[in-house]
Steps between C-alpha positions, in 0.01 A plus 500: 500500500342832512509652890192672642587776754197616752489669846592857432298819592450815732657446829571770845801525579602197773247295328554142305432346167569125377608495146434188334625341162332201369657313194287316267739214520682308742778722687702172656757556205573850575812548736513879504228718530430821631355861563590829349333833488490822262422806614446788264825647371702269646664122381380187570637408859522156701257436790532143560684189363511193568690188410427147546782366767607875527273671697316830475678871442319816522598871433596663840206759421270168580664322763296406767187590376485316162449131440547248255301187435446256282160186489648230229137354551316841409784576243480842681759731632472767761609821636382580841550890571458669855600776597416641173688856446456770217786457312407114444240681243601300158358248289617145636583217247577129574718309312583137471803388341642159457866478494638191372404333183309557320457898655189697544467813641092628503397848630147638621307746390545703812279605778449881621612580881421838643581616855334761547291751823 
């Protein structure tokens, strides 16, 4: 399965982007998928996860303002983002990852997000 990430760009401050990641393959299979971001000089942090029958968790940076999504039927997930702030400036990469056997665990190629006046 190789992931597609899409949505990112130039954005005000207080302003909103959808981030989309479409899979070139069915995503019903997956159980765990999720959002992380990069920003420069910094690790790899967690935005969003979510797990089938577990719900969603997001980083307390995000809370309230970030949401997670998933279309089985567009093999597509989401990341809605309001409220947008400066310091969410990264790149943002999905990743789908199936648990149980046999495992998987696919990332995107990553989608630029800048907050900026």
């Amino acid at each position: 399965v190789q992931l597609q990430a899409s949505g990112g760009g130039l954005v005000q401050p207080g302003g909103s982007l959808r981030l989309s990641c479409a899979a070139s393959g069915s995503i019903r299979s997956f159980d765990a998928m999720g959002w992380y971001r990069q920003a420069p000089g910094t690790q790899r942090e967690l935005v969003a996860y979510s797990v089938i029958g577990g719900g969603e968790t997001y980083a307390d940076s995000v809370k309230g303002r970030f949401t997670f999504s998933r279309d089985n039927a567009k093999n597509t997930v989401y990341l809605q983002m309001n409220s947008l702030k400066p310091e969410d400036t990264a790149v943002y990469y999905c990743r789908l990852r199936r648990t149980y056997y046999p495992s998987y665990d696919f990332w995107g190629q990553g989608t630029q997000v800048t907050v900026s006046s």
